[in-house]
C-alpha positions as CSV (number, residue, x, y, z in Angstrom):
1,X,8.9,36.4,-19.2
2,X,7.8,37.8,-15.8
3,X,5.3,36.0,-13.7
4,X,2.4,38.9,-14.5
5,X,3.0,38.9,-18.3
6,X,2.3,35.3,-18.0
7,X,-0.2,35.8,-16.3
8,X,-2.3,38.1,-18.8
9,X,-0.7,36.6,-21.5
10,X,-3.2,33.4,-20.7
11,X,-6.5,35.5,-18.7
12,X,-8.2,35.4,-22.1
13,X,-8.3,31.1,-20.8
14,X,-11.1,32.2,-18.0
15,X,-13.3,33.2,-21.0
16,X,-14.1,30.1,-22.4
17,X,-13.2,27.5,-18.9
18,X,-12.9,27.7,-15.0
19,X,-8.9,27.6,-14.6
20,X,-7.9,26.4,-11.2
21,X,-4.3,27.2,-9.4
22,X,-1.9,28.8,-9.6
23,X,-2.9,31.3,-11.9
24,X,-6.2,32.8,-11.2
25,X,-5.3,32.0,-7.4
26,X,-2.5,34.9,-8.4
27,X,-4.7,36.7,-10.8
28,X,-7.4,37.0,-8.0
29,X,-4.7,39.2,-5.5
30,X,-2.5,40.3,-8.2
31,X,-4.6,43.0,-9.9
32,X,-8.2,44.3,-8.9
33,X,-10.5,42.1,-11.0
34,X,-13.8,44.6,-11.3
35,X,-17.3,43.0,-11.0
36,X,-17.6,43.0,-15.4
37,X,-14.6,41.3,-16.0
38,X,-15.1,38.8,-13.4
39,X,-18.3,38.2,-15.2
40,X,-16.2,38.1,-18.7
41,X,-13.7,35.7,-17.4
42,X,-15.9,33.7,-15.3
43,X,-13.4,34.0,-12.5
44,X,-11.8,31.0,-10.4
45,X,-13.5,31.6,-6.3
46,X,-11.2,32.9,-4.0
47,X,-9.3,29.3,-3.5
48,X,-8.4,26.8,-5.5
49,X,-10.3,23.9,-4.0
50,X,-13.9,26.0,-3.9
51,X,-13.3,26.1,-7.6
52,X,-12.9,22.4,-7.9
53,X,-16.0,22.3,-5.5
54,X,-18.0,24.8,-7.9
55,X,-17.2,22.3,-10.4
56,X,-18.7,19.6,-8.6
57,X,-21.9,21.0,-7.1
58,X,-22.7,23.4,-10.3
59,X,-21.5,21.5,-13.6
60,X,-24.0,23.1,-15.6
61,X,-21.5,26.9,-15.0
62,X,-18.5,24.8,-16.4
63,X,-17.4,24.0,-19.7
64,X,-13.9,23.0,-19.7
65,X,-11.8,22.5,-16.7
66,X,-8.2,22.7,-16.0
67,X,-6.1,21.7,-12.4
68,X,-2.9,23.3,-12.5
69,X,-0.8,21.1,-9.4
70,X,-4.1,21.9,-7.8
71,X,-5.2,20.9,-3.6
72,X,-6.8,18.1,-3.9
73,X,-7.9,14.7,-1.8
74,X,-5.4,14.8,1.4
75,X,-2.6,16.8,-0.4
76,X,-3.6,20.3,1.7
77,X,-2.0,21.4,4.2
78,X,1.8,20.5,2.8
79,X,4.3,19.6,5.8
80,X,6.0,23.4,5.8
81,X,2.4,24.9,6.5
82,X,0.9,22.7,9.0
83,X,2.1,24.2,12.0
84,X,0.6,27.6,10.5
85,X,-2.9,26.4,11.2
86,X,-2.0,26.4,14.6
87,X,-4.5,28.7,16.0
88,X,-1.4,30.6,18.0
89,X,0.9,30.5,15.2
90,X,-0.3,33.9,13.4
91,X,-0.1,35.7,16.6
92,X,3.6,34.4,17.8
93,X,5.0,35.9,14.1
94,X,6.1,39.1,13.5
95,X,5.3,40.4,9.8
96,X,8.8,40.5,9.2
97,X,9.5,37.0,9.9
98,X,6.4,35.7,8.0
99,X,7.9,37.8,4.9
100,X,11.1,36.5,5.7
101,X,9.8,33.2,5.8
102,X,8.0,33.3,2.5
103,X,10.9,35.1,0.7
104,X,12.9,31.7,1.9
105,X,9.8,29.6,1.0
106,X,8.5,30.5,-2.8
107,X,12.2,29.2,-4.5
108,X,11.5,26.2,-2.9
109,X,8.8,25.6,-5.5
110,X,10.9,25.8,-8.3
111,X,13.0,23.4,-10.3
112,X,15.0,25.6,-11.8
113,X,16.4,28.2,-9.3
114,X,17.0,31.2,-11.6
115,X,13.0,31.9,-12.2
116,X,12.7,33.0,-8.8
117,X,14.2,35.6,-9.0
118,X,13.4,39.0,-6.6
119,X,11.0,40.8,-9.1
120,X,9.4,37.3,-9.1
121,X,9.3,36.8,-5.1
122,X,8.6,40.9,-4.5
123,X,5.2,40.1,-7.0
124,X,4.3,36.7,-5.4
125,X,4.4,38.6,-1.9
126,X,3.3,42.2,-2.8
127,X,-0.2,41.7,-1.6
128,X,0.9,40.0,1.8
129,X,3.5,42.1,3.0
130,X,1.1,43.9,5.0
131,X,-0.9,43.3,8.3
132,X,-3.9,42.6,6.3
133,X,-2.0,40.7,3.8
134,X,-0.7,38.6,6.6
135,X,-4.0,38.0,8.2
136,X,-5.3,36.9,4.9
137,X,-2.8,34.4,4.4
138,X,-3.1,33.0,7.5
139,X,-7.0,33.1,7.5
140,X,-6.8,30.8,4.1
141,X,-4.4,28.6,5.8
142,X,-6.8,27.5,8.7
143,X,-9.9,27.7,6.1
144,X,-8.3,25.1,3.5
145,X,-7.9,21.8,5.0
146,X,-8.0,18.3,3.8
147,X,-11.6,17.5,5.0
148,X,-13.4,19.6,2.5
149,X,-11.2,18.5,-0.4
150,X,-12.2,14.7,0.9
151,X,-15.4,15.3,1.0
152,X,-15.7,16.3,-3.1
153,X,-13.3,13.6,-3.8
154,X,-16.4,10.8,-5.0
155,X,-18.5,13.2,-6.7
156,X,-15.1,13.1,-8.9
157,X,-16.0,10.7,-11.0
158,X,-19.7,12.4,-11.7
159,X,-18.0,15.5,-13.7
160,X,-18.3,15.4,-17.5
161,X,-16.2,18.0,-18.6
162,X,-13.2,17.8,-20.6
163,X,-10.5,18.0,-18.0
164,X,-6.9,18.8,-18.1
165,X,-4.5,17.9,-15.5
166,X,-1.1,20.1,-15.9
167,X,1.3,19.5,-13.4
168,X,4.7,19.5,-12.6
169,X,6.6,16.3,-12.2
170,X,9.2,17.2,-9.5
171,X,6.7,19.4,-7.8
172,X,8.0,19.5,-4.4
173,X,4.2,20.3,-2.6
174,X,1.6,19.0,-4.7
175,X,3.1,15.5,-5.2
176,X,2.6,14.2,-9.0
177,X,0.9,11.4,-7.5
178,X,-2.4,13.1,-7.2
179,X,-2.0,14.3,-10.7
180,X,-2.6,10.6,-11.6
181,X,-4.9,9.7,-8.8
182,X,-7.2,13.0,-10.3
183,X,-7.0,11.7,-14.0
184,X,-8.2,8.3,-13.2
185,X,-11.3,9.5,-11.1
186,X,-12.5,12.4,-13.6
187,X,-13.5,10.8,-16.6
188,X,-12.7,12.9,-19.1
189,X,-9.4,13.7,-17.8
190,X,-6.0,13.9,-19.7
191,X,-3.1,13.9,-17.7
192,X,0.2,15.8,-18.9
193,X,3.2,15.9,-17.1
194,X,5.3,19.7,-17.7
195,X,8.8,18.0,-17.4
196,X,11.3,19.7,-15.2
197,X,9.2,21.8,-13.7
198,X,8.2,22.4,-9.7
199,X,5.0,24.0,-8.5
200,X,4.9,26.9,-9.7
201,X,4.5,26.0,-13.3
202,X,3.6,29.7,-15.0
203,X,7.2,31.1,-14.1
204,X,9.5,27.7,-14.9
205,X,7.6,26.9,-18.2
206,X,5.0,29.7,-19.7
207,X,5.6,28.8,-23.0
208,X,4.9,25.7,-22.4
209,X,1.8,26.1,-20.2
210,X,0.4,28.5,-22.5
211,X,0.1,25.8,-25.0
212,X,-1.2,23.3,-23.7
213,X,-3.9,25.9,-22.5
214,X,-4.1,27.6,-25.9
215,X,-5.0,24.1,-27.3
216,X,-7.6,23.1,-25.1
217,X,-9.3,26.1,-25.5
218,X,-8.8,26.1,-29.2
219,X,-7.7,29.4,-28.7
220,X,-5.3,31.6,-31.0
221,X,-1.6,31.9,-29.6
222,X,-1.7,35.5,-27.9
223,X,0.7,37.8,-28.2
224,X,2.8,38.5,-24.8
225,X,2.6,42.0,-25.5
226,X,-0.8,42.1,-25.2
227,X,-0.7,41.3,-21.2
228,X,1.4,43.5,-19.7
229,X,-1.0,45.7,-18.7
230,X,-4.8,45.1,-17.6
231,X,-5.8,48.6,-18.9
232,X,-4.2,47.9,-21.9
233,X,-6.3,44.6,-22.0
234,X,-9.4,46.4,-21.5
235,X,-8.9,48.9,-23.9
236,X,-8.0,46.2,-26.5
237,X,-11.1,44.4,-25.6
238,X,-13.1,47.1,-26.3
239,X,-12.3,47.3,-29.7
240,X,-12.7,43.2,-30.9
């Protein structure tokens, strides 16, 4: 399975929860999300630790919650990325090295090699392999730091909803100790380890992603065919 049939394969999630990274954080720059199904889905903000945030300051606008190997506490920015914050270092790279750098970067998330493969990576980078997709990627960098996520990190324990924490255990950037360290602040948090997996959970283990998700959600198992396409999705919608 591709990373964007994944991807669609579990949107129908956002419905019913606010789904934190990886895979609205790819959803959001992936495809152009319209102003009605942002509304439908009840979309993810633009990074993963406003969403938590959102959680935190506006419970009442979440029902279910899920953190994906999510930035949280101190874990942001990773050791690879920290000298990217550098307020010279955007300037000092050429956009072919920082696509050449990612290229070398995105297997290094994985467990198993063989999911990352170039379809995988030219999808991952497709929005960024621009000027403005480099700017944006740097911008994010400099804008998500540690501070903010410490600053949310007692009002923790104050969320009620149901929380799932689904993480990779070797996951190489967002070590599996905050996985635990975020399932004994929330309260209503259960804790499940994808086994063998890295950091980028949706292309080592959809299946098994997808079920975990499906259950919380009490949703239906959907079809994979059904996500290919977003049109498609729409047009399907349309008619339930």
């Amino acid at each position: 399975m591709t990373r964007r049939s994944a991807l669609f394969r579990h949107a129908e999630v956002v419905e019913h929860a606010l789904v934190l990274a990886p895979v609205l954080a790819y959803l959001d720059v992936q495809v152009e999300v319209d102003a009605a199904l942002e509304k439908r889905f009840h979309l993810a903000p633009r990074r993963p630790a406003d969403g938590l945030g959102h959680a935190v300051n506006a419970p009442e606008a979440v029902r279910k919650l899920v953190l994906m190997d999510s930035v949280c506490f101190d874990s942001w920015p990773i050791p690879e990325f920290e000298p990217l914050q550098r307020a010279e270092a955007e300037a000092k790279m050429s956009l072919k090295a920082f696509i050449t750098m990612m290229r070398g970067f995105m297997p290094t998330g994985v467990v198993n090699k063989s999911v990352m493969t170039d379809e995988v990576i030219d999808l991952y980078l497709a929005p960024w392999s621009s000027e403005d997709g480099k700017r944006a990627v740097f911008r994010n960098l400099r804008r998500l730091n540690k501070e903010y996520t410490q600053a949310i990190a007692g009002a923790l324990k104050q969320l009620p909803h149901p929380t799932l924490v689904l993480w990779g255990d070797r996951d190489p950037f967002q070590k599996p100790a905050y996985a635990a360290k975020l399932a004994a602040m929330i309260p209503n948090a259960q804790r499940v380890w994808i086994k063998d997996a890295g950091h980028w959970l949706i292309d080592e283990k959809p299946d098994e992603v997808g079920a975990y998700l499906n259950k919380m959600f009490e949703l239906r198992t959907i079809k994979r065919a059904r996500w290919f396409e977003l049109d498609g999705y729409r047009k399907e919608s349309a008619g339930h």
